[in-house]
C-alpha positions in Angstrom: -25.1 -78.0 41.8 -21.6 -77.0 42.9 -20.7 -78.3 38.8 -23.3 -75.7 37.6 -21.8 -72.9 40.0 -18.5 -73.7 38.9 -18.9 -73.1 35.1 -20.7 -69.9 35.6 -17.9 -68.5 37.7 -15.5 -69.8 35.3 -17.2 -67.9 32.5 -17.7 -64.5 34.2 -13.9 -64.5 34.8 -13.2 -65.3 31.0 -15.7 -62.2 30.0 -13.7 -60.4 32.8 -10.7 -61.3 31.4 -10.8 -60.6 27.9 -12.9 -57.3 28.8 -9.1 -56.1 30.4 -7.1 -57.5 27.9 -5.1 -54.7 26.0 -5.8 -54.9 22.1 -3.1 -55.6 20.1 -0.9 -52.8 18.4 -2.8 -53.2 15.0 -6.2 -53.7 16.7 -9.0 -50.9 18.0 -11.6 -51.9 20.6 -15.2 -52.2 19.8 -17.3 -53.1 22.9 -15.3 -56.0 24.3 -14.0 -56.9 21.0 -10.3 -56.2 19.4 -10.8 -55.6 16.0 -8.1 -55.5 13.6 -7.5 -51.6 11.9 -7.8 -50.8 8.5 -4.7 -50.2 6.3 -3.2 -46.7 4.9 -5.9 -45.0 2.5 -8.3 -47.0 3.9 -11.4 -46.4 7.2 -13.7 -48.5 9.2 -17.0 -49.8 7.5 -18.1 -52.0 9.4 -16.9 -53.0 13.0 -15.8 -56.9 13.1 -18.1 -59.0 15.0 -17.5 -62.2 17.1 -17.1 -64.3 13.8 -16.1 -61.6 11.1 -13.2 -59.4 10.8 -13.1 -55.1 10.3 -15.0 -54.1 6.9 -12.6 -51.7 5.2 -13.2 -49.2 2.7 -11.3 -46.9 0.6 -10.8 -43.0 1.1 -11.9 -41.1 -1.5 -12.4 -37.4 -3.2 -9.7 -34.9 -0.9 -9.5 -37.5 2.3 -6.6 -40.1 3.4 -5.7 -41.9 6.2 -1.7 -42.4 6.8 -1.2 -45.0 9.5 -3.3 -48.0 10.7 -6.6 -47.1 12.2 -10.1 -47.8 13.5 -11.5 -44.4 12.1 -15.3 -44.6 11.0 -14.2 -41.3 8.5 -11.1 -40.3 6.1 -9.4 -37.2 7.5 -9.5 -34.2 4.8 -6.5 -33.0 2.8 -4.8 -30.1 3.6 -5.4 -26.9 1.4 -1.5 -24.9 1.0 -3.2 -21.6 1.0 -1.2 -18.8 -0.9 -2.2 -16.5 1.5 -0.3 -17.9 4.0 2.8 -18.4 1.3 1.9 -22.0 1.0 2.0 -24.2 -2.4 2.0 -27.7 -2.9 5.1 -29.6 -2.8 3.5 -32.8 -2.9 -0.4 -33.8 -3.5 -2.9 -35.5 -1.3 -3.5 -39.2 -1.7 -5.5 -41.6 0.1 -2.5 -42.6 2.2 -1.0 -39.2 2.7 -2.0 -35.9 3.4 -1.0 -32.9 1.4 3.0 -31.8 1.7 3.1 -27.5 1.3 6.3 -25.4 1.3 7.0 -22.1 0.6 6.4 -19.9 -2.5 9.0 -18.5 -4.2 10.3 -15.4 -2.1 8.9 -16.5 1.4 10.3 -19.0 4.0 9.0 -21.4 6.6 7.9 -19.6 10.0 6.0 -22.9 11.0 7.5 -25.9 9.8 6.0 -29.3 9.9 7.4 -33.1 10.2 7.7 -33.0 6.1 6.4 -29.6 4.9 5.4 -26.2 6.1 2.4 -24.9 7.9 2.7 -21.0 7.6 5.1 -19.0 6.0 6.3 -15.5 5.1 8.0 -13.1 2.7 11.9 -12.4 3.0 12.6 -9.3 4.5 14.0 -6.9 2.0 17.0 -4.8 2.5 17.3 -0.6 2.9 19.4 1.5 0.9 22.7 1.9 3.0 22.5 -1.9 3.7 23.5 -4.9 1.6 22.7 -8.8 1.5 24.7 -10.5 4.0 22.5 -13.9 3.7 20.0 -14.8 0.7 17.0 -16.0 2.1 16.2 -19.3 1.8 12.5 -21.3 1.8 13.5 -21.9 6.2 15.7 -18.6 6.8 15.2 -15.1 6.1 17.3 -12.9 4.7 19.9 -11.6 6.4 21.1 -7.8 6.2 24.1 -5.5 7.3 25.1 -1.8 6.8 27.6 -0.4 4.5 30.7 1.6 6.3 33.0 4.1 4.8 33.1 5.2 1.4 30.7 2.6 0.3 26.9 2.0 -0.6 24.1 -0.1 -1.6 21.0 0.4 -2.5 19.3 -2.2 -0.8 19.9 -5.3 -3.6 23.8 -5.8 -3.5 25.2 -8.7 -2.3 28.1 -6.7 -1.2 28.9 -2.5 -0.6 30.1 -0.9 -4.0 32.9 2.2 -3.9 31.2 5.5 -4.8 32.4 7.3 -7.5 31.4 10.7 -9.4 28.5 9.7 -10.7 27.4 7.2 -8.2 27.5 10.1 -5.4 25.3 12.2 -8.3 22.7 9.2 -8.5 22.1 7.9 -5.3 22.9 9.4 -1.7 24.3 7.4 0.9 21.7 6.7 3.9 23.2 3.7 5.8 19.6 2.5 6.7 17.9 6.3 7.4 15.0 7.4 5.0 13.6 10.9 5.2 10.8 10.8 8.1 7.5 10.5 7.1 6.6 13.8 8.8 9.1 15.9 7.2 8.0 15.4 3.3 4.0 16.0 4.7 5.2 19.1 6.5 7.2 20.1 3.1 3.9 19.3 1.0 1.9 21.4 3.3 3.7 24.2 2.9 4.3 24.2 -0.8 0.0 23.8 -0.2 -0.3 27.0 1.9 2.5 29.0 -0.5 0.1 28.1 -3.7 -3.0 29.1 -2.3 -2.0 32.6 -0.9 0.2 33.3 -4.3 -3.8 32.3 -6.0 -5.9 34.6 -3.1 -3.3 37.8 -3.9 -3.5 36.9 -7.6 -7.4 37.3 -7.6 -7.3 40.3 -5.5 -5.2 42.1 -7.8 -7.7 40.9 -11.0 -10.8 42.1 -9.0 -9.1 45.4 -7.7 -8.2 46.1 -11.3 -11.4 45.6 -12.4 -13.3 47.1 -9.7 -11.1 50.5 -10.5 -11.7 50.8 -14.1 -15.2 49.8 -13.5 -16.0 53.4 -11.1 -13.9 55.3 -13.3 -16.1 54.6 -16.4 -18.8 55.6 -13.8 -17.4 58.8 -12.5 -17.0 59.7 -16.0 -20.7 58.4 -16.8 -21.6 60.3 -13.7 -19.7 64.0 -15.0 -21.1 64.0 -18.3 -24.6 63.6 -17.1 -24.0 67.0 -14.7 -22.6 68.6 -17.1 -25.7 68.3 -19.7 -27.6 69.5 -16.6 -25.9 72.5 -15.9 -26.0 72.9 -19.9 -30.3 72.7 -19.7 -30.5 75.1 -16.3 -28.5 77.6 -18.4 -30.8 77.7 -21.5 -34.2 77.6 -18.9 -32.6 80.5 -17.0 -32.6 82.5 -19.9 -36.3 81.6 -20.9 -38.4 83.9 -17.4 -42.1 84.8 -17.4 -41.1 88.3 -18.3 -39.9 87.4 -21.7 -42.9 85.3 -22.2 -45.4 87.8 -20.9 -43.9 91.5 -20.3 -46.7 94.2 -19.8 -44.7 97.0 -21.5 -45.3 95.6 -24.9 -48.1 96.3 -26.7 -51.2 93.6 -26.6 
């Protein structure tokens, strides 16, 4: 009896112990089991057993794995989205994930361990300023304004020396632009000025048109009065005593 209590104590510590054990650096836990992983490219299929080892199969379509793991499911490529200045610099496989870096023109604003997660466009520079530092795919570009007798208009590399016709094409601003404001409060006005100048313009048409129109009735109006007084002069002259005068003989 004490033989029979002996073995089962001796097998409860074994479970215990191998239930505490720490897997192995290239094993995953499964129950109380240490399984081995499945290589690069590759995921779980089937959980190893007391007397088999890990089923393994391949990633496929836009998944990988990189490293040793127990994973069940491939983890999906990355996408280097344009509109986040992203291209590819190197392609998914099934034992790497997709490398992106910036496009042409924009730099790295979140790198990663070999690529770039987000990027953006280079700054460019104002007239008045020149290009101290090109940008590069991690730095933006760098500027600084022109001094003295000197200008740029925003796409030098270095300040040029006016001259004649250089002071004639293209004004020196050191950085300052023309507010906003100003050139809509200019517009408006050149607005305003063009429709009065159009308002006095049609009054004057209709004025001039409205005075030669009542003096074509005035005149309309006189000649009509004057055929009047014309009819009342002959009927003036024709009374009932020269139709019908008693003194004459019947």
């Amino acid at each position: 009896m004490e033989g029979l209590m002996w073995i089962i104590c001796l097998i409860i510590n074994v479970i215990l112990l191998k239930s505490s054990t720490a897997c192995g650096p290239s094993e995953y836990r499964i129950h109380d089991e240490c399984c081995p992983m499945c290589s690069p490219g590759y995921r779980v299929h089937k959980d190893c057993t007391e007397f088999t080892s890990t089923s393994c199969a391949p990633c496929i379509g836009s998944t990988y794995t990189d490293r040793p793991s127990g994973l069940i499911a491939c983890k999906s490529c990355t996408h280097c989205d344009p509109g986040f200045g992203l291209m590819v610099k190197q392609p998914c496989s099934p034992s790497s994930d997709t490398v992106c870096e910036p496009l042409e023109g924009f730099y790295c604003t979140e790198p990663t361990k070999d690529g770039c997660k987000v990027a953006q466009r280079h700054s460019s520079c104002k007239p008045g300023q020149y290009i101290r530092e090109k940008g590069t795919p991690s730095t933006d570009t760098m500027c600084s304004n022109c001094t003295g007798e000197t200008y740029s208009d925003g796409s030098f590399t270095s300040c040029q020396p006016h001259t004649q016709s250089d002071t004639l094409k293209l004004q020196q601003t050191n950085g300052s632009q023309i507010s906003p404001l100003i050139t809509a409060v200019i517009s408006a006005i050149i607005f305003i000025v063009g429709v009065v100048a159009l308002a006095l313009i049609g009054i004057a048409v209709y004025e001039k048109h409205e005075g030669f129109h009542c003096k074509n009735q005035t005149r309309r109006t006189l000649k009509q009065v004057k055929v009047l007084a014309a009819h009342s002069s002959l009927l003036s002259r024709w009374t009932p005593r020269n139709l019908h005068d008693p003194q004459e003989p019947a």
